[in-house]
C-alpha positions as CSV (number, residue, x, y, z in Angstrom):
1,X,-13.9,-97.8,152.5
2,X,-11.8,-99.7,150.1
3,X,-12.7,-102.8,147.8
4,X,-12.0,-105.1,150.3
5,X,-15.6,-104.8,151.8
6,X,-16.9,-108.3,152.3
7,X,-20.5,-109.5,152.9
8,X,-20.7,-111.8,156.4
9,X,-19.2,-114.7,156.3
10,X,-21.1,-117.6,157.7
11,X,-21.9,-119.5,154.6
12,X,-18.4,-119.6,153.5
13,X,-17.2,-123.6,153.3
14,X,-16.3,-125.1,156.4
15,X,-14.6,-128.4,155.2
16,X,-16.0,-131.2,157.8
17,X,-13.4,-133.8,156.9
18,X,-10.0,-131.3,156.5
19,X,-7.2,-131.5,158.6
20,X,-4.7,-128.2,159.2
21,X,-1.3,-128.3,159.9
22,X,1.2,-125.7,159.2
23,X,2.8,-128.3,156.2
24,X,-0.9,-128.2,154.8
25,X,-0.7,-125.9,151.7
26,X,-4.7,-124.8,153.2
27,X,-3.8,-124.2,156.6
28,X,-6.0,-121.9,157.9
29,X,-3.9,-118.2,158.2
30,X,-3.5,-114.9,157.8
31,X,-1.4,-114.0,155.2
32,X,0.5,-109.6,154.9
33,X,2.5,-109.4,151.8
34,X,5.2,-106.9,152.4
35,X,5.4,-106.3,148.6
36,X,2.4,-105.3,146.5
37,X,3.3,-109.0,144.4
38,X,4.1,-111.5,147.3
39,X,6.4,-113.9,146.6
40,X,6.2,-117.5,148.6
41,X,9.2,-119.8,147.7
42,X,8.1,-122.0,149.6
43,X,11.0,-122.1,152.4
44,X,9.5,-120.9,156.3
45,X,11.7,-118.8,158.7
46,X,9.6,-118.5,161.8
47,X,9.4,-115.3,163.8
48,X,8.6,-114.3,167.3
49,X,7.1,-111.1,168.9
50,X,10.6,-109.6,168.9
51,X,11.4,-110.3,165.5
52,X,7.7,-108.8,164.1
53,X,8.8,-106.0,165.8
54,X,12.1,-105.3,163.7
55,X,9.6,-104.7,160.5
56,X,8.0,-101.7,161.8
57,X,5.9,-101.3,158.3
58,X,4.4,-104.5,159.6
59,X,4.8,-105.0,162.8
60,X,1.5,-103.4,164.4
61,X,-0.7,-105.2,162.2
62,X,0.5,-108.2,163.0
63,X,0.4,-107.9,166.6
64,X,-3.2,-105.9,166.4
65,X,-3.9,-109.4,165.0
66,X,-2.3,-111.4,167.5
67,X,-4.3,-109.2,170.0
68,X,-8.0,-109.6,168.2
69,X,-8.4,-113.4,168.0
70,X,-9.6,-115.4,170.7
71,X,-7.4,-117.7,172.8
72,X,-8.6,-120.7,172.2
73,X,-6.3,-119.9,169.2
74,X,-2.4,-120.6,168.8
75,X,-0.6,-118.5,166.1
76,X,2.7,-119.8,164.7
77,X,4.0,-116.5,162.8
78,X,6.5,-117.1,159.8
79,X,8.2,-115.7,157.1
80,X,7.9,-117.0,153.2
81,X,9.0,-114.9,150.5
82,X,7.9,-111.5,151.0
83,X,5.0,-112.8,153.1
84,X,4.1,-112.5,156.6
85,X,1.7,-115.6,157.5
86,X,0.0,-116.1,160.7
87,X,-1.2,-119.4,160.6
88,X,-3.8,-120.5,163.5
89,X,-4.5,-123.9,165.1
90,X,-6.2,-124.8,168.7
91,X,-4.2,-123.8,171.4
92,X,-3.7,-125.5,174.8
93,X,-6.4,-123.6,176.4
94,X,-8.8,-124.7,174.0
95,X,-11.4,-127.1,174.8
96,X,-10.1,-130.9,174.2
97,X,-12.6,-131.8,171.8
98,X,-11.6,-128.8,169.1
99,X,-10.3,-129.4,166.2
100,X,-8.3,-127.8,163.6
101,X,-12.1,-127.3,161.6
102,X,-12.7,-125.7,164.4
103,X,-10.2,-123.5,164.5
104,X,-10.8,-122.7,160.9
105,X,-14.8,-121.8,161.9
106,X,-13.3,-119.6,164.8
107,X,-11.8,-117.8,162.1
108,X,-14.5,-117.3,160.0
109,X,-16.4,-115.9,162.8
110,X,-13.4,-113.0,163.5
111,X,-13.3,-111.7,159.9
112,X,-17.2,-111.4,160.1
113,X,-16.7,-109.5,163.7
114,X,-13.6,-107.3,161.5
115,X,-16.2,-106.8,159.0
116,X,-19.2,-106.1,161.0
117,X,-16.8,-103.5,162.9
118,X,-15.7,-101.6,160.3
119,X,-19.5,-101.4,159.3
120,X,-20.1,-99.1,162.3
121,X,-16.8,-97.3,162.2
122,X,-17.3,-96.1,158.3
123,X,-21.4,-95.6,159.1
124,X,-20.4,-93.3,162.0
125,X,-18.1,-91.5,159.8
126,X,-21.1,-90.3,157.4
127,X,-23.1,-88.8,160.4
128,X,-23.4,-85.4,160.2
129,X,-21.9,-85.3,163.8
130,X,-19.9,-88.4,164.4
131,X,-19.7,-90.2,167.4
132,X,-16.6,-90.8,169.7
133,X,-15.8,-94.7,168.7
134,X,-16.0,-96.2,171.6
135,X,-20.1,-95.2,171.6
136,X,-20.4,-97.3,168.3
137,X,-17.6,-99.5,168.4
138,X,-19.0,-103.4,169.5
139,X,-15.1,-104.9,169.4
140,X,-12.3,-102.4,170.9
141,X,-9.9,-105.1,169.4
142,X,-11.6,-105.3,166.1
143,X,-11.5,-101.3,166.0
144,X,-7.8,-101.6,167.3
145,X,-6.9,-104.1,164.2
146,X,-8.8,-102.2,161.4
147,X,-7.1,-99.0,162.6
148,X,-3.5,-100.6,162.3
149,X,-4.5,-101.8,158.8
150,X,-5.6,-98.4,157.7
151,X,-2.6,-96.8,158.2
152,X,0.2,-99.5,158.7
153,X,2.5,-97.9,156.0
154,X,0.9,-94.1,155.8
155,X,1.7,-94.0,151.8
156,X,0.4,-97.6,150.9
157,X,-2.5,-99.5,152.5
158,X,-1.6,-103.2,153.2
159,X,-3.8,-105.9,151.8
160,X,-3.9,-109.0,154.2
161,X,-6.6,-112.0,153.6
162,X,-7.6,-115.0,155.9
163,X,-7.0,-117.8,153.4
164,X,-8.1,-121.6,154.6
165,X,-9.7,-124.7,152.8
166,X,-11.8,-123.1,149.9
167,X,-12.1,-119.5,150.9
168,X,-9.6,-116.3,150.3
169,X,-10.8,-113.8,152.0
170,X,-9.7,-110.3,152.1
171,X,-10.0,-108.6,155.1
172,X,-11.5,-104.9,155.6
173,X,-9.7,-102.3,154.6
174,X,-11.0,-98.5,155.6
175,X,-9.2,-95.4,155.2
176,X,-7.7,-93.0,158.0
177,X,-10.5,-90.7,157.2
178,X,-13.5,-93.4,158.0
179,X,-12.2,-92.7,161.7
180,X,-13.8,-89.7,162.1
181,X,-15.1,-89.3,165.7
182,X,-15.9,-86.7,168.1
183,X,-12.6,-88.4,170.0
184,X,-10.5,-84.8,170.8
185,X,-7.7,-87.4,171.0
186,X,-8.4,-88.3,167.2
187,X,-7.2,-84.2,166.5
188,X,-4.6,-83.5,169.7
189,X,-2.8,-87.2,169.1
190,X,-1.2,-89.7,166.8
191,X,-0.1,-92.9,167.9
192,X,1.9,-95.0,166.2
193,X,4.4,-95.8,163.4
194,X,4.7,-93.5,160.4
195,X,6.3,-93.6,157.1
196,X,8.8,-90.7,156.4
197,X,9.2,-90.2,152.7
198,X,10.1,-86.2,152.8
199,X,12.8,-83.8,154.6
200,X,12.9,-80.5,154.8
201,X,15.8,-78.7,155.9
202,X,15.2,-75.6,158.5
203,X,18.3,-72.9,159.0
204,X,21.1,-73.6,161.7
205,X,19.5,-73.2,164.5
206,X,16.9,-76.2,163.4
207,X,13.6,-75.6,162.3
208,X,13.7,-79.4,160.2
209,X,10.6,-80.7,159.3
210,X,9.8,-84.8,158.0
211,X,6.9,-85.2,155.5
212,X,4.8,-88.2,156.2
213,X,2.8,-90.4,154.1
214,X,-0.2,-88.8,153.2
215,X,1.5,-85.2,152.9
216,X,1.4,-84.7,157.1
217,X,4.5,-82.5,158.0
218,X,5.8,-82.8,161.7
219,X,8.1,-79.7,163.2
220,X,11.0,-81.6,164.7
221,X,12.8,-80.3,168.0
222,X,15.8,-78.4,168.5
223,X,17.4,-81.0,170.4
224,X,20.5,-83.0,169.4
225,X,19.2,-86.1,168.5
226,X,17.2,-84.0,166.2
227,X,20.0,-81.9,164.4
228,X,20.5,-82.0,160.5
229,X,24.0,-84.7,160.7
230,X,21.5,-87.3,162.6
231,X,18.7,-87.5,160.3
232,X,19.6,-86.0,156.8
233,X,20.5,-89.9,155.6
234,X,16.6,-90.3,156.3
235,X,15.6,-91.1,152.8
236,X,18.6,-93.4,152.1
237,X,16.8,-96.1,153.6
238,X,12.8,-97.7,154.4
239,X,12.7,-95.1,157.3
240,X,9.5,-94.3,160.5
241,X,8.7,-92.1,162.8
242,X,7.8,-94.4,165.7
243,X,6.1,-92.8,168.9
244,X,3.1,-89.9,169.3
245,X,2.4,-87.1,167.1
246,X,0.7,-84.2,169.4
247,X,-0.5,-80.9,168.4
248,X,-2.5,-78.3,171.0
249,X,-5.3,-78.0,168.8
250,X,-7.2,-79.0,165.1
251,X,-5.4,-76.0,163.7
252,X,-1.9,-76.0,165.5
253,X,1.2,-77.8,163.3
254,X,2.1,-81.7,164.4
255,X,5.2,-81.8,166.7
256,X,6.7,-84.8,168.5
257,X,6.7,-86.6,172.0
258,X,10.1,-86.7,173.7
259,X,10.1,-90.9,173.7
260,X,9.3,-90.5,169.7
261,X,12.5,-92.1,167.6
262,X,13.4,-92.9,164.0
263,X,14.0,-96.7,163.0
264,X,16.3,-97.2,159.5
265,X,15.3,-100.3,157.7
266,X,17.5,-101.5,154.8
267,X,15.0,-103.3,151.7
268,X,14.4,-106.7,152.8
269,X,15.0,-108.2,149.2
């Protein structure tokens, strides 16, 4: 596990008396630099589902996140500077009486949930035998956000961190490798999005081969779509392999599913 372990978080401060709006420089939210220095000028662009989605480096951690906290939540999703921040408030399915404190308390209670999660994922990965997950798992959600976070940009982990009233609080952070489980699906299958940052060129007849972050090479088909005019302008741009990675077994080499594409992203700044 990375340095962004953190003890449970009850005693943090819960301001009594603080109101949280999304104008309130401590609004309670969850804040994903896209750069390793984030830079907030101070001018919001907000974002939908749709638009998360066009910033694939991104994207699943976000919406992992939109997925893990409760509903008695509303998240307003924006872009500042090279920062993605969901900020929370109670939504309309909330009970009448709760209050933007409350909302900030809710919050504290998911990142100690996050935290208590990625507990029993990393202490399952140092049995001698580990477990599949979902024996030790408490929080398929939790699980489902730490794993996005692990590996939302293969070469680079992200950092993301709850920030509201007095408290900045970083939010767990294991590696791939803390996800050992007895899961065959963990060896046979990769879901997800996948930075390419190496191409290797086969003969005529194809053979290509894109390196992912973290050294994995994938054997690309045959096919058209997959010939050496369509992707050799790969590293041109901030490029990912978006769909499943399947292999028959442990030791065969990664391939791809047919519905598995490439998305081209120019540098946002």
């Amino acid at each position: 596990m990375t340095s962004n372990k953190c003890a449970p978080l009850k005693a943090h401060c819960r301001s009594p008396n603080a109101m949280i709006n999304t104008n309130d420089a401590d609004a309670t939210r969850f804040e994903f630099p896209l750069t390793e220095k984030s830079n907030r000028t101070g001018q919001r662009l907000l974002l939908g589902k749709a638009d998360i989605k066009e910033l694939p480096v991104i994207a699943k951690c976000v919406l992992a996140l939109l997925e893990f906290l409760p509903n008695v939540l509303e998240p307003t999703i924006s872009l500042e500077g090279s920062c993605i921040l969901v900020y929370v408030a109670p939504s309309l399915s909330a009970p009448a009486n709760m209050t933007a404190n409350d909302a900030h308390a809710t919050c504290i209670d998911a990142v100690d949930t996050l935290t208590m999660t990625a507990t029993e994922i990393m202490h399952n990965s140092e049995r001698a035998k580990p477990l599949p997950l979902n024996a030790v798992v408490t929080h398929k959600n939790a699980s489902s956000l730490l794993r996005a976070l692990a590996s939302g940009d293969e070469g680079r982990q992200f950092s993301a961190k709850l920030k509201s009233f007095c408290a900045e609080i970083p939010l767990p952070i294991l590696t791939p490798a803390e996800f050992t489980s007895a899961d065959p699906e963990t060896n046979q299958r990769k879901t997800g999005t996948f930075r390419v940052v190496g191409l290797i060129r086969g003969d005529q007849g194809g053979g290509h081969q894109f390196v992912l972050g973290g050294g994995l090479r994938v054997n690309l088909p045959g096919t058209s779509r997959w010939k050496w005019t369509e992707i050799h302008d790969v590293l041109d741009y901030e490029a990912h392999m978006v769909g499943t990675l399947i292999r028959e077994s442990a030791s065969d080499a990664w391939s791809i599913s047919d519905d598995t594409h490439i998305q081209r992203q120019p540098p946002l700044l």
